[in-house]
C-alpha positions as CSV (number, residue, x, y, z in Angstrom):
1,X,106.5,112.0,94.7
2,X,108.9,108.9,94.3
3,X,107.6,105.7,93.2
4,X,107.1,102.9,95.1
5,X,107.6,100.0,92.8
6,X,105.1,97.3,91.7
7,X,102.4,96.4,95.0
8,X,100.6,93.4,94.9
9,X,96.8,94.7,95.8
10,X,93.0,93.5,95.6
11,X,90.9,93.0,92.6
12,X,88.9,95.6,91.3
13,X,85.9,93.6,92.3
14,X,86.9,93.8,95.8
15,X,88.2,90.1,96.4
16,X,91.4,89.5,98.0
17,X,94.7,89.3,96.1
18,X,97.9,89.4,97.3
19,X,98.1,86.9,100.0
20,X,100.8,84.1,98.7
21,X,104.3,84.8,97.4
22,X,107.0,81.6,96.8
23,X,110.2,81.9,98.1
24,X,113.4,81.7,95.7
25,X,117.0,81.4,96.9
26,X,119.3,83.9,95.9
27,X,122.9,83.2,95.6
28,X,125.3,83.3,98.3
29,X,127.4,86.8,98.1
30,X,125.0,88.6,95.7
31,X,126.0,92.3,95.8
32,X,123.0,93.9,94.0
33,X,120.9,95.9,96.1
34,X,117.0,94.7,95.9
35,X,114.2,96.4,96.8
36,X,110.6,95.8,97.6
37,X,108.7,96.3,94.1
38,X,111.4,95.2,91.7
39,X,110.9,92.9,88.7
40,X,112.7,90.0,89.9
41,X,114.7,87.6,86.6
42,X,115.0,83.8,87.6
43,X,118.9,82.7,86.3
44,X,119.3,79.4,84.5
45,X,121.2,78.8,87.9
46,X,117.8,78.5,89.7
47,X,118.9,82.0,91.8
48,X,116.5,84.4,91.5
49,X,118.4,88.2,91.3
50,X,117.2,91.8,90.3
51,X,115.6,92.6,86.9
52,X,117.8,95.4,86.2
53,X,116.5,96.4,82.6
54,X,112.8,96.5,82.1
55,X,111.3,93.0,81.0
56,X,110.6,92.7,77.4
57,X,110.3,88.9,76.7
58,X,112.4,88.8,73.8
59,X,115.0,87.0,75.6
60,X,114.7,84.4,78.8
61,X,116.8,87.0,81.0
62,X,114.7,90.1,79.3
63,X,111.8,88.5,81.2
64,X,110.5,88.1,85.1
65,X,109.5,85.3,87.3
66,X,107.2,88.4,89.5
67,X,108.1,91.1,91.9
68,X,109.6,90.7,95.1
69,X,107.7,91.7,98.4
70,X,110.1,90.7,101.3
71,X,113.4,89.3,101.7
72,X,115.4,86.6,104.4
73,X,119.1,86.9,104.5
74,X,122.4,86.5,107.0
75,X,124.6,89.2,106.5
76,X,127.9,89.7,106.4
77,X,128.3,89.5,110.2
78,X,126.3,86.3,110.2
79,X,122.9,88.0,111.5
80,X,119.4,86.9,110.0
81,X,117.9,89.5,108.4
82,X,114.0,90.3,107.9
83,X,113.5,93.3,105.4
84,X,111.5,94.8,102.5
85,X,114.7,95.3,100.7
86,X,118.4,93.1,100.5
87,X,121.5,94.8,101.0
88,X,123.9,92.9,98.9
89,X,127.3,92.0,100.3
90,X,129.8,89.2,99.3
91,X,129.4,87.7,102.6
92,X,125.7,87.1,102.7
93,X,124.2,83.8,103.0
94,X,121.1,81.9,102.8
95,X,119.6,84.6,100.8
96,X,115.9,84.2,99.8
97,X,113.3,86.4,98.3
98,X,109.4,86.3,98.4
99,X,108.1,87.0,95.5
100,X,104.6,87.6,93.8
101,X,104.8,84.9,91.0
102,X,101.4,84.2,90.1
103,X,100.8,85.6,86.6
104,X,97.4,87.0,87.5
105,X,98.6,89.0,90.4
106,X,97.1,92.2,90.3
107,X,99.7,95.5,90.8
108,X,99.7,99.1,92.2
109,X,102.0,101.2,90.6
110,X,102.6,105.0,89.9
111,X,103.0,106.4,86.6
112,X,105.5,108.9,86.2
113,X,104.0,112.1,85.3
114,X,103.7,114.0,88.4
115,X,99.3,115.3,88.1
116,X,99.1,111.8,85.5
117,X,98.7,111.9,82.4
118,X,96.5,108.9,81.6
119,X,93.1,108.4,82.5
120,X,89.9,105.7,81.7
121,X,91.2,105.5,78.1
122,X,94.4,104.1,78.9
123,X,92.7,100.9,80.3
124,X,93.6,97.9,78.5
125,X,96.8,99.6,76.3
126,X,100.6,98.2,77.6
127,X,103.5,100.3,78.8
128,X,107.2,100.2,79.7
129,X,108.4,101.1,83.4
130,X,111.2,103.1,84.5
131,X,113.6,101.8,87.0
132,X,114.1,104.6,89.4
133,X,116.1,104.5,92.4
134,X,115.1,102.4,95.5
135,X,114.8,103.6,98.7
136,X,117.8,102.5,101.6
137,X,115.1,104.3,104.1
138,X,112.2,102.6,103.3
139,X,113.1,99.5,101.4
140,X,111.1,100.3,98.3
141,X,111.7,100.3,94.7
142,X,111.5,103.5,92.8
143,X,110.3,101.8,89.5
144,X,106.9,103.9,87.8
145,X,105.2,103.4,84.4
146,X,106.0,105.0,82.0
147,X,103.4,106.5,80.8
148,X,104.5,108.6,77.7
149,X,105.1,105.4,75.9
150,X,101.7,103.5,76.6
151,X,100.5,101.9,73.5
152,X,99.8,98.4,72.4
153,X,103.0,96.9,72.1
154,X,103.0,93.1,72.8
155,X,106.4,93.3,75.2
156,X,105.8,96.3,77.2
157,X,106.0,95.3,80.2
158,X,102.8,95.9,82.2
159,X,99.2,95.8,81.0
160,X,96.8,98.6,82.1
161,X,94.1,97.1,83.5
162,X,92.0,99.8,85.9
163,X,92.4,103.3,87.4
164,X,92.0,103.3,91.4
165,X,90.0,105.8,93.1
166,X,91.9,106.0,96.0
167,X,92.2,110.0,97.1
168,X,95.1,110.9,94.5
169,X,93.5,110.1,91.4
170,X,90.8,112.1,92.3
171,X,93.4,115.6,93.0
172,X,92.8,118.1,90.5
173,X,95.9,120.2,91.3
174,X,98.0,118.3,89.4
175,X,100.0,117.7,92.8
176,X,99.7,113.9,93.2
177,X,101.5,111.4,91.1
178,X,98.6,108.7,89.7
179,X,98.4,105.2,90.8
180,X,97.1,102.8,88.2
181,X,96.1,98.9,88.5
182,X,98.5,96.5,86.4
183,X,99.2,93.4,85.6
184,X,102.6,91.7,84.2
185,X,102.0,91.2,80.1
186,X,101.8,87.8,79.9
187,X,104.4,88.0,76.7
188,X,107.0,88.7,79.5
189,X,106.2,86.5,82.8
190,X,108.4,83.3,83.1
191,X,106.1,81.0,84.1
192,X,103.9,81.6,80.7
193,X,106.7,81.7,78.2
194,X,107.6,78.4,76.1
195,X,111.1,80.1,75.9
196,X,113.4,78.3,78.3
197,X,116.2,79.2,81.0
């Protein structure tokens, strides 16, 4: 099963939590592809494009202002576009992406070991992601956890912070790729770091 890239989703205690997302501009004639449920890095330009390595922190563009869920664009023929994912071109304009930037958005992602390999124990250790491939058919981003490498490094990306039950956790044939509950690590989310643009 293909991942599906970060999804903003509701608190483990039920409330709701994935109703606002700001809007950032992205440069006119930006050619990367970007998909729903990519890290997304805001430039020292102000233009927000995709994170293409996974965030560490260490650096100001080794770090992410959120995730993108949704993107407004003209393309190349001049047409506004509505879509879960931005096909760059050099002719686009008036680019923009919505993007889930509030640091304690909570996340739906896959881990990468088809039948999972972490369970309740995991909770509460961090982990990398891998970037995947996104999706020109459905829009999404094919970024999953990786979760060989969770541990309790500071600038992993994610921290783990429940398991869903939500019908594939639960499937013991091993056929089902696990989703887990995340958060961004706050040692790698723009809006916390002191280090600047």
């Amino acid at each position: 099963m293909a991942g599906y890239g970060m999804r903003p989703t509701v608190y483990a205690s039920g409330g709701y939590n994935s109703g606002g997302f700001t809007e950032y501009p992205i440069a006119d004639g930006e050619t990367d592809n970007i998909f729903m449920g990519h890290f997304m890095l805001q430039e020292a330009t102000g233009y927000v494009t995709v994170l293409a390595a996974t965030p560490t922190g260490a650096t100001a563009i080794l770090s992410t202002v959120g995730v993108a869920v949704g993107f407004r664009y003209k393309d190349a023929n001049g047409d506004p576009v509505w879509s879960q994912n931005y096909v760059g071109h050099a002719d686009n304009t008036e680019a923009f992406a919505f993007i889930a930037d509030d640091p304690t958005q909570q996340f739906l992602i896959q881990q990468d070991s088809v039948g999972g390999t972490l369970d309740q124990a995991a909770v509460g250790l961090n982990a990398p992601v891998v970037q995947g491939t996104g999706s020109t058919s459905t829009g999404l981003s094919g970024m999953v956890l990786d979760s060989s490498l969770a541990n309790t490094t500071a600038t992993f990306a994610l921290r783990i912070i429940g398991i869903p039950k939500d019908g594939k956790n639960e499937n013991a044939s091993g056929t089902e790729t696990n989703n887990l509950l995340v958060q961004i690590n706050p040692a790698v989310h723009q809006r916390l770091l002191g280090l600047g643009l």
